[in-house]
C-alpha positions in Angstrom: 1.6 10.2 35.5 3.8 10.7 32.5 1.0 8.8 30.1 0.1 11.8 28.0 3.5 14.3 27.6 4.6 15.4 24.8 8.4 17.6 23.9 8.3 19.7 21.4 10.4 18.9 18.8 10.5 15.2 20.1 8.5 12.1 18.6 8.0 9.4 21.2 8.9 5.2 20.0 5.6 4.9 18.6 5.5 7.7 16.9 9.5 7.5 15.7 8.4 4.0 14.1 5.7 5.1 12.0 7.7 8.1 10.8 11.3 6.3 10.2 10.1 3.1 9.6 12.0 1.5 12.5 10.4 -1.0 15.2 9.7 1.1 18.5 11.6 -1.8 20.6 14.8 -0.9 18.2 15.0 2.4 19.1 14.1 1.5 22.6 17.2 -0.3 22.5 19.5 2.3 20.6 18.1 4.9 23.1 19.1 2.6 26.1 22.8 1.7 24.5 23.2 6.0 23.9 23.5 5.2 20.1 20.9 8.6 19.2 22.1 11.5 20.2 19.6 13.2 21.9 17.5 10.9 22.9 15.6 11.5 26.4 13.2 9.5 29.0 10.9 10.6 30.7 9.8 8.5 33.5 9.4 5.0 31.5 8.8 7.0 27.7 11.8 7.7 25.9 11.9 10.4 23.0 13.9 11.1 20.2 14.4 14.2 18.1 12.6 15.1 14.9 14.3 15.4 12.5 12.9 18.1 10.2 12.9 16.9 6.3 13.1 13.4 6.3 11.1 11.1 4.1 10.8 7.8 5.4 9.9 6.3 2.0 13.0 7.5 0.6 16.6 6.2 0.7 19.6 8.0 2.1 20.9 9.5 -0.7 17.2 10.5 -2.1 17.0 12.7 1.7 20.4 13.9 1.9 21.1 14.4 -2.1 24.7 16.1 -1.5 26.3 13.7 1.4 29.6 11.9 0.4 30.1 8.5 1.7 33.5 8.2 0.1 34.8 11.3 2.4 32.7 10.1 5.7 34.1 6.4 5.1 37.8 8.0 4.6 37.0 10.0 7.7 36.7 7.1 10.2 39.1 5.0 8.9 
């Protein structure tokens, strides 16, 4: 029933692991546990949002150039 949908603006597990270069039964898992924010099911397909800009072939600090771990680390201790 639920075989073909598709969100806008929402990649489903297959497609999340060929874009962010993480096995679909990981995020299956982080989905299930809450851990992304955002993430929805669907009958038995969960989705998670797209997020606009990433490169999975880069690192962290090669997508987000300007983040400071030193002040994000300091912020949860």
């Amino acid at each position: 029933m639920f075989d073909n949908i598709s969100i806008p603006g929402y990649l489903t597990l297959t497609e999340a692991e060929g874009k962010y270069g993480m096995k679909a039964d990981t995020l299956k898992k982080r989905c299930q546990k809450r851990e992304i924010v955002g993430a929805k099911k669907v009958g038995k397909t969960w989705f998670v949002p797209q997020l606009p800009g990433i490169d999975p072939g880069k690192t962290i600090l090669e997508n987000y150039p300007t983040l400071n771990f030193d002040v994000a680390l300091s912020s949860n201790a």
